[in-house]
C-alpha positions in Angstrom: 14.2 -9.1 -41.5 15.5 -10.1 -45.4 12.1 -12.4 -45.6 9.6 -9.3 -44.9 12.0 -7.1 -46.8 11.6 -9.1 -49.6 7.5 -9.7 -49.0 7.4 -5.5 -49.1 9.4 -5.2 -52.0 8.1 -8.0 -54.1 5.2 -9.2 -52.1 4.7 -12.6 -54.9 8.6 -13.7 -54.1 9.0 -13.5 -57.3 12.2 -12.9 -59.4 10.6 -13.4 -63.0 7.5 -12.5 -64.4 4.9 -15.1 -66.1 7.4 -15.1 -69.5 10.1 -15.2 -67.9 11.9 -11.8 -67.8 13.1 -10.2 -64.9 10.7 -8.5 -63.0 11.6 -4.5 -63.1 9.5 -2.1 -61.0 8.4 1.4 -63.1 11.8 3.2 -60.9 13.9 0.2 -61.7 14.0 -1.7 -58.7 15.2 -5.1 -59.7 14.4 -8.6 -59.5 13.0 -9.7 -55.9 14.8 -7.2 -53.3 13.7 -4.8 -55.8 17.7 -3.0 -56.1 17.7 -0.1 -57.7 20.4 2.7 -58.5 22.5 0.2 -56.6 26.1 0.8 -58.0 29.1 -1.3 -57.4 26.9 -4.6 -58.5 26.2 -6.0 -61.8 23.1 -5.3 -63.2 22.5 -8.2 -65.5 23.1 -10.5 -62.6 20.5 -8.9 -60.7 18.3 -9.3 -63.2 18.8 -12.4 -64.2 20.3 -14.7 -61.0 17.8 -14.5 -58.0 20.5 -15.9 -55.2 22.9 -12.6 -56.5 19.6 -10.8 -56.4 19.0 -11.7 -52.6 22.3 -11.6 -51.9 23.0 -7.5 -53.1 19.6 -7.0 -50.5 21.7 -8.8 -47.8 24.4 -6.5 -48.3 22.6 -3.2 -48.8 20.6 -3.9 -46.1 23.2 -4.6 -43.9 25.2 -2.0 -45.0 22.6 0.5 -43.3 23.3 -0.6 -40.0 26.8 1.1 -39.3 25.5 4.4 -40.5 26.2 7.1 -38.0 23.4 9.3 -38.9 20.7 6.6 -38.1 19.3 6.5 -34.4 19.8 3.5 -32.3 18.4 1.8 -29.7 20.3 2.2 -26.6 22.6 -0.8 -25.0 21.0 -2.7 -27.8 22.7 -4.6 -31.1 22.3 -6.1 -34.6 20.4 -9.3 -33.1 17.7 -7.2 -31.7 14.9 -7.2 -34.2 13.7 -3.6 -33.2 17.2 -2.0 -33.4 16.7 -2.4 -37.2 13.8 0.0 -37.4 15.9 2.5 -39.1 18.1 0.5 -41.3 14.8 -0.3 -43.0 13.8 3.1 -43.3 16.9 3.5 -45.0 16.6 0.8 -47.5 13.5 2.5 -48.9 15.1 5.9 -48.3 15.2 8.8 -45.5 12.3 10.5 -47.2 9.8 12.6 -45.5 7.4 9.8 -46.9 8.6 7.4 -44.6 9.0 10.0 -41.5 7.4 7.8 -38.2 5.1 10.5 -37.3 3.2 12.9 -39.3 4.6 16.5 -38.5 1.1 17.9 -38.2 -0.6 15.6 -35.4 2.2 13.4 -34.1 0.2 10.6 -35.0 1.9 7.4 -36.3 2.6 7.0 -40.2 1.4 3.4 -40.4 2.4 3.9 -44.3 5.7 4.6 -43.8 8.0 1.9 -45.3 9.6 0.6 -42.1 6.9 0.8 -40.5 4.9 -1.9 -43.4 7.8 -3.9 -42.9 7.8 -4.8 -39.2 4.0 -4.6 -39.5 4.7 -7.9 -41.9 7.3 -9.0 -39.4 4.6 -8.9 -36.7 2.1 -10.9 -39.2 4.4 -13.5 -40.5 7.3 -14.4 -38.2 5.4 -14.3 -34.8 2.5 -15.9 -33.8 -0.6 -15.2 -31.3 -0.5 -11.3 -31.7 3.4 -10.6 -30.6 3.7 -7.1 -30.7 7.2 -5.7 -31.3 8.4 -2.8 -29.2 7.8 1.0 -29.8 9.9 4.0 -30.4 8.9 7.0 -28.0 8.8 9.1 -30.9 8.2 12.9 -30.9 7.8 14.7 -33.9 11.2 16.9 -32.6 13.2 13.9 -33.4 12.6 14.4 -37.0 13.2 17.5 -39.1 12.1 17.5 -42.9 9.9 19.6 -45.3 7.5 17.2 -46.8 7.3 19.3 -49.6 11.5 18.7 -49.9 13.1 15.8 -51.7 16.0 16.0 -48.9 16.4 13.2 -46.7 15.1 13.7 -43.0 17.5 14.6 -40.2 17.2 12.5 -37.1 17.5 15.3 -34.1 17.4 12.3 -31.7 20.6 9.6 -32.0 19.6 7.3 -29.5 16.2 5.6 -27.8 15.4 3.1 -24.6 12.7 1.0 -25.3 10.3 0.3 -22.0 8.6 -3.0 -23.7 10.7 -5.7 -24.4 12.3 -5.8 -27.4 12.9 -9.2 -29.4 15.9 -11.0 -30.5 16.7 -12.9 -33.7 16.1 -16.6 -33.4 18.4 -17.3 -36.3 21.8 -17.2 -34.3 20.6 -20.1 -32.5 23.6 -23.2 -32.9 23.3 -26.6 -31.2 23.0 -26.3 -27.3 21.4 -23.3 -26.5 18.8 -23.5 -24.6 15.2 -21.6 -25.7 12.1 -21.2 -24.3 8.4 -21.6 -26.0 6.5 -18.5 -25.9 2.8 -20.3 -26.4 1.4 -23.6 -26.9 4.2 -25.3 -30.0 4.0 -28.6 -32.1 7.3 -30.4 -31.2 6.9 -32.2 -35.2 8.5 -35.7 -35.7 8.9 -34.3 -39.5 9.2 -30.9 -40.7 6.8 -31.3 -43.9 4.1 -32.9 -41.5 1.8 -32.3 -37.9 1.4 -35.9 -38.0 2.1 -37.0 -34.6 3.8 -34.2 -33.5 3.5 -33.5 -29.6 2.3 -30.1 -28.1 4.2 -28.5 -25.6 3.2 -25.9 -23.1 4.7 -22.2 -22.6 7.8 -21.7 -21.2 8.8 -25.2 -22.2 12.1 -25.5 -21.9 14.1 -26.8 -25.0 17.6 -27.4 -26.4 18.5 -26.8 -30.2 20.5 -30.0 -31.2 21.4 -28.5 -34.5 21.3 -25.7 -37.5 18.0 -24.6 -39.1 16.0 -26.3 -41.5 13.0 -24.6 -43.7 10.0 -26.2 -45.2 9.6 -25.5 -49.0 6.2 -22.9 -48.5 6.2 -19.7 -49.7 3.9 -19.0 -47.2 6.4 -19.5 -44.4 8.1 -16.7 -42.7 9.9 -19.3 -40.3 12.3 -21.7 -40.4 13.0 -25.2 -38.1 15.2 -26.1 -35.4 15.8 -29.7 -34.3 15.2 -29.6 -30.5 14.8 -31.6 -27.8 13.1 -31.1 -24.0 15.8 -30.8 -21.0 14.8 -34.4 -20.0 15.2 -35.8 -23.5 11.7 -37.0 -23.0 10.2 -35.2 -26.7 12.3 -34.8 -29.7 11.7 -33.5 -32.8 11.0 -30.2 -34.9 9.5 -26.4 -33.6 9.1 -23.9 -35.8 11.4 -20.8 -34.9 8.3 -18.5 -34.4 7.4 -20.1 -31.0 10.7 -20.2 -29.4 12.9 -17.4 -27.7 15.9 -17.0 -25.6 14.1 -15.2 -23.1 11.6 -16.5 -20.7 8.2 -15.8 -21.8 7.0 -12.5 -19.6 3.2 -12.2 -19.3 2.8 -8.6 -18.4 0.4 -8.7 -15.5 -2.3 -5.5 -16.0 -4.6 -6.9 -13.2 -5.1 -4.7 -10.3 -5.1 -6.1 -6.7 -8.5 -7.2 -5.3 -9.8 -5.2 -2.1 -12.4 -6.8 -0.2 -14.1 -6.2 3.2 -14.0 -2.5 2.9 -17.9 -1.7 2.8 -18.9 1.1 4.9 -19.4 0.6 8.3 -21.2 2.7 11.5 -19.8 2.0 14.9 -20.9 3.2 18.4 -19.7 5.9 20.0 -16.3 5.2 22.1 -16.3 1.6 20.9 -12.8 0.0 19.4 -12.0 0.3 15.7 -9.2 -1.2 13.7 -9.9 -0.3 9.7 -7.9 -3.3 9.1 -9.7 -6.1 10.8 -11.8 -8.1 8.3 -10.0 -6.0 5.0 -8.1 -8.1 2.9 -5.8 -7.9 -0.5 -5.7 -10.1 -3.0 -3.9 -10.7 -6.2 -4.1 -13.0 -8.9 -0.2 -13.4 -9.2 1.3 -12.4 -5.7 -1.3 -13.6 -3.9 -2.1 -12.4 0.0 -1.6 -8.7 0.0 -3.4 -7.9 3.0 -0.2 -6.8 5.1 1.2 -4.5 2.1 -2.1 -2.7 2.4 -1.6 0.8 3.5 -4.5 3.1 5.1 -4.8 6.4 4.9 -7.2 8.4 7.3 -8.2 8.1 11.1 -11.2 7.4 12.8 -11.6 8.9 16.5 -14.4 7.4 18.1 -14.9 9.6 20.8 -16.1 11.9 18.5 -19.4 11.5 16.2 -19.3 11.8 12.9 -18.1 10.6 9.5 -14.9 9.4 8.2 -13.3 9.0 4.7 -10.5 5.5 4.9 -8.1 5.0 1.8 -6.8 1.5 1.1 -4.2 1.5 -1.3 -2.2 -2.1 -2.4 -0.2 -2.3 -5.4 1.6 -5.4 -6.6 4.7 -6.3 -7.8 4.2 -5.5 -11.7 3.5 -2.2 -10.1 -0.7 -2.0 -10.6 -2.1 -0.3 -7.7 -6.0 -1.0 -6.5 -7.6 1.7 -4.2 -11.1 1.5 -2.4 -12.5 4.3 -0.5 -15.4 3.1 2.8 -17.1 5.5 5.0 -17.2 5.1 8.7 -20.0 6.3 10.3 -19.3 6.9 14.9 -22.9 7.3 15.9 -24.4 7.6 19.3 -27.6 6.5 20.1 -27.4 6.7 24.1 -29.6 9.2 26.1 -28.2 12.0 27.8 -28.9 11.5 31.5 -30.7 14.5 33.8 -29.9 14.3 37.5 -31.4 15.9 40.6 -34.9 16.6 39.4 -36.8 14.1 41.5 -40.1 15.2 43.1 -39.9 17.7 45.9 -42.7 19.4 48.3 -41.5 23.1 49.3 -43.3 25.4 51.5 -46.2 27.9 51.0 -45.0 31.1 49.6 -41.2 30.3 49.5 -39.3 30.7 46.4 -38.5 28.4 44.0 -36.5 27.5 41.2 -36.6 24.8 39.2 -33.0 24.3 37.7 -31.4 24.8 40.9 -29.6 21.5 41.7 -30.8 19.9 38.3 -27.5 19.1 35.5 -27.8 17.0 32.9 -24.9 15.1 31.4 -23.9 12.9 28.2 -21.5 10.0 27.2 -20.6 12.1 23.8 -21.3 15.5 24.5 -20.4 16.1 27.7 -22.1 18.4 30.3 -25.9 19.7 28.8 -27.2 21.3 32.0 -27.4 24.6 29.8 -29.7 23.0 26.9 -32.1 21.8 29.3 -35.9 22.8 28.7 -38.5 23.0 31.8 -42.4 23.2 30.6 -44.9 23.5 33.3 -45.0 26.3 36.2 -44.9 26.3 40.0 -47.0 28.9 41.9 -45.6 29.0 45.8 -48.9 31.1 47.2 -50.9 28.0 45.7 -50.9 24.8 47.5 -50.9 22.1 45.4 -48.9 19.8 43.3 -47.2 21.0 40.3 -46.0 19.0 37.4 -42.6 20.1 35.6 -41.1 17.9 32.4 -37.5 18.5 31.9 -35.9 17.8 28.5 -32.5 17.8 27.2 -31.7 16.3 23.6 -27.4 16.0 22.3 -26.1 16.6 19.1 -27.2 13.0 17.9 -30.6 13.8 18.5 -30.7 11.5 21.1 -33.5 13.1 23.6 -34.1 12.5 27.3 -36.9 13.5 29.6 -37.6 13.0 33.1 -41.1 14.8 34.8 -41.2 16.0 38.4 -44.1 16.7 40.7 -43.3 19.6 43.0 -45.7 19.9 45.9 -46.5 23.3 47.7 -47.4 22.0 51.0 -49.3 24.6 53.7 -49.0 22.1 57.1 -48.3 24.3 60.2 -45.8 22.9 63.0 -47.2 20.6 66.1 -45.9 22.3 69.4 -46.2 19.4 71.7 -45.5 19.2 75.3 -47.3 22.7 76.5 -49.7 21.2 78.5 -51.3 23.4 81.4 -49.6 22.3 84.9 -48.8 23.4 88.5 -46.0 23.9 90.1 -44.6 24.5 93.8 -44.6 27.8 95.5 -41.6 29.2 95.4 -40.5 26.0 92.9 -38.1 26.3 89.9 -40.6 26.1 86.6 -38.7 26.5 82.7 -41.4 27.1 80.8 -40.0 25.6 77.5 -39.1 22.0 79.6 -40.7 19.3 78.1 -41.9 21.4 75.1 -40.9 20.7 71.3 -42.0 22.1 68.0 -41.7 19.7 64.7 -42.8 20.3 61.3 -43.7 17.7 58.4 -40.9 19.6 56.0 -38.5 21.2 58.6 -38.3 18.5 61.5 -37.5 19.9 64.7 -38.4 23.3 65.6 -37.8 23.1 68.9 -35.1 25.7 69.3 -37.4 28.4 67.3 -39.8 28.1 69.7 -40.7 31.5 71.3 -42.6 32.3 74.4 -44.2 35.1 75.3 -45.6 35.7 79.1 -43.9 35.2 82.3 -44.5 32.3 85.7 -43.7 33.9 89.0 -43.5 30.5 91.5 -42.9 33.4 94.7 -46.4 34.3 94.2 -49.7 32.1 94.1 -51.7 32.5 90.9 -53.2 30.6 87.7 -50.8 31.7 84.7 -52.9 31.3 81.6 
C-alpha cells in the first residue's frame, strides 16, 4: 500500500532532484511521500533524509485507518488490502475531487486519488490481471458540493464486499503455509531466473523465513524463502504469486443440455422427456439427475407441447433449453356397417342407418360422416354410395358400398293340382311353402283364397 502510495505521489521514487535538492511539489508536498502541511514532524528532515521521509508516510497513512468517520469494510481488518480504500482517500484528502462516483451519472471516478492508487496496486503488485474487489457504491453514500472546498460526508459507515477481497502478503513469518495463485518461478537466487523451477497453481508452499527484496525500482514485490510441503523444491517466489487463500477460479460456464431437440411422437404412445436428455458441466460433471422439467405432455391428446429443462451448478450458473413435442396421429378413422346390401323394390331406405364411424384419437365420428351417390328404391338396379369421414389430424377414411334394388317375386312351391278322396280330409296349404331370395320363408304369409268340398264330387280349379 506505502509502495503505490509512494509511485502516486512521486511516481520516479525519487527524494532529490537532478542537483540534488529536495524535491518540493508547487503545494509543498515533500520529498518522496510528498508530506505536506504535516505538523508535529520536522520539516528539514523531510526534506532532507528520505528513510524519515517514508517513515512520516507510514505514519500518516496509518494514522487514517482508526478514523471513525471513514467507511469500512464489514468483518474485515487492516491486513485486508481493500479495507484501505478510504484511508487512501484520506491521504490525498476527503475532497469532492476524489468522491468514488460522479454525483451526476453514478459512474465511477477512475481519477479519483484512491482510486489511481489501487489501480497501481492492481498493475504492480499482482500479476495476470488480479482484480481487487469493488465497493457497491451509490452516489447516496456520498454527500458534497463539488463546487465546496468541504470534505465529503460518508452517509454509508460500513460495506460487504461479494468478490473476494485480498490479504497483505507481508505478514507472512516462517511456517505459514501459502498457496500459488498462477504458474511461479521457485528462484535458486533472488537477483537471477537462472535455474529456477516453475510451479503450478495452487502449489502448496511453506515460508522458511522473513522477506527479502531485489534492488529494482521497478519491483512492487518483495521475496520469501519457501519451500514445497515435500521439501522436494526450495528456493525464492516473489510475493505477487502467493496467497493465504486457495486460489478460487470463479466458474462463469453454464451447464451443457444436450438431447433436448424437438421431437413428434404417436398418438397414445409412452413418453418420458427425460430419456436420452442429459446435463453436463465442465466442473461438476453429470448433471443429468439435478435436471428439473417443467411442462407435461399427454399423449392421448394431439397437439403441441412446450418442455423446460432447467440445471444449474454449484457456482450457481443455470443453463435452460426449451424442445417442442409434437403428439400426432396419422391412423384412419374406421367406418363400420356400411357393407353392400340388396333391399327391396320400392322400400325405403336410408343410408346412415346402422353405419358409425369411430377413431383411436377422436373418438366416435358417426356425425361427420359424408355419403355421395343416391339410391332410388322404384329403380331396380345397383347403386353405388362412397362414405367418408376425415378426424381432426386430417387423417381421412373411405369405404364405398353397392346397394342393390332387387325386383325378384317369391316361389310358392308345393301347389300342385291333385285329387283327393270323397268325403277325404284335404288342407289346402299342406305341402305348400312360399320363399323369397331376400326374405326366406314366406310360408306362413301365404294366403288362399277358394274353398275344397271332399262331401261333394267336383274338379276345384
Amino acid at each position: 500500500m506505502v509502495k503505490a502510495v509512494a509511485t502516486q505521489e512521486n511516481g520516479d521514487w525519487r527524494q532529490f532532484n537532478d542537483d540534488g535538492k529536495p524535491i518540493i511539489s508547487n503545494d509543498g508536498g515533500i520529498g518522496l511521500m510528498q508530506l505536506t502541511n504535516k505538523s508535529g514532524y520536522d520539516q528539514k528532515k523531510l526534506e532532507n533524509d528520505i528513510v524519515y521521509n517514508i517513515g512520516a508516510g507510514v505514519e500518516v497513512l496509518s494514522g487514517m485507518y482508526p478514523r471513525r468517520d471513514l467507511p469500512k469494510i464489514k468483518g474485515a481488518g487492516r491486513r485486508i488490502i481493500e479495507n484501505w480504500y478510504f484511508p487512501v482517500m484520506a491521504y490525498n484528502g476527503t475532497k469532492p475531487v476524489n468522491s468514488p462516483l460522479y454525483q451526476e451519472n453514478g459512474k465511477i471516478n477512475a481519477n479519483a486519488y484512491q482510486e489511481e492508487v489501487f489501480a497501481e496496486i492492481e498493475n504492480q503488485s499482482y500479476l495476470n490481471d488480479t482484480k481487487l474487489a469493488k465497493y457497491p457504491f451509490k452516489t447516496t453514500d456520498f454527500q458534497y458540493d463539488r463546487d465546496s472546498t468541504e470534505n465529503i460526508v460518508f452517509k454509508n459507515p460500513e460495506y460487504t464486499l461479494t468478490d473476494q477481497t485480498h490479504d497483505s502478503v507481508y505478514w507472512f513469518k516462517a511456517g505459514d503455509k501459502v498457496v500459488t495463485t498462477s504458474s511461479a518461478n521457485i528462484r535458486k537466487e533472488i537477483s537471477t531466473t537462472a535455474g529456477a523451477v516453475t510451479v503450478t497453481p495452487n502449489t502448496r508452499l511453506i515460508i522458511t523465513g522473513n522477506f527479502d527484496y531485489h534492488e529494482s525500482k521497478g519491483n512492487k514485490f518483495v521475496f520469501y524463502p519457501v519451500q514445497t510441503e515435500d521439501k522436494s523444491i526450495k528456493g525464492y517466489v516473489s510475493s505477487a504469486y502467493i496467497s493465504n487463500r486457495l486460489l478460487i477460479v470463479k466458474d462463469t460456464n453454464k451447464p451443457v443440455i444436450s438431447g433436448a431437440a424437438g421431437k413428434s411422437i404417436p398418438f397414445n404412445s409412452t413418453f418420458n422427456p427425460k430419456t436420452g436428455v442429459k446435463a453436463k458441466d465442465d466442473k461438476d460433471g453429470d448433471l443429468t439427475s439435478a435436471m428439473r422439467v417443467e411442462g407435461k405432455v399427454d399423449t392421448k391428446k394431439v397437439g403441441t407441447y412446450n418442455l423446460t429443462y432447467t440445471v444449474a451448478d454449484k457456482a450457481g450458473n443455470v443453463a435452460k433449453a426449451t424442445r417442442k413435442i409434437t403428439v400426432y396421429d396419422q391412423v384412419k378413422p374406421m367406418i363400420t356397417g356400411a357393407g353392400n346390401k340388396t333391399i327391396k323394390l320400392n322400400s325405403s331406405f336410408n343410408p346412415k342407418t346402422n353405419v358409425s364411424a369411430k377413431d383411436n384419437a377422436d373418438g366416435n365420428l358417426t356425425s361427420k360422416i359424408k355419403v355421395t351417390g343416391t339410391v332410388n328404391t322404384k329403380k331396380k338396379g345397383t347403386y353405388t354410395l362412397k362414405y367418408t369421414v376425415t378426424d381432426s389430424s386430417k387423417n381421412a377414411a373411405t369405404v364405398t358400398r353397392k346397394i342393390t334394388i332387387d325386383g325378384t317375386k317369391p316361389v310358392i312351391s308345393g301347389a300342385n293340382s291333385k285329387t283327393v278322396g270323397y268325403y277325404s280330409t284335404f288342407n289346402p296349404k299342406s305341402g305348400v311353402s312360399a320363399k323369397d331370395n331376400l326374405d326366406g320363408t314366406l310360408t306362413s304369409k301365404i294366403k288362399i283364397t277358394g274353398t275344397v268340398n271332399t262331401k261333394k264330387k267336383a274338379r276345384i280349379l
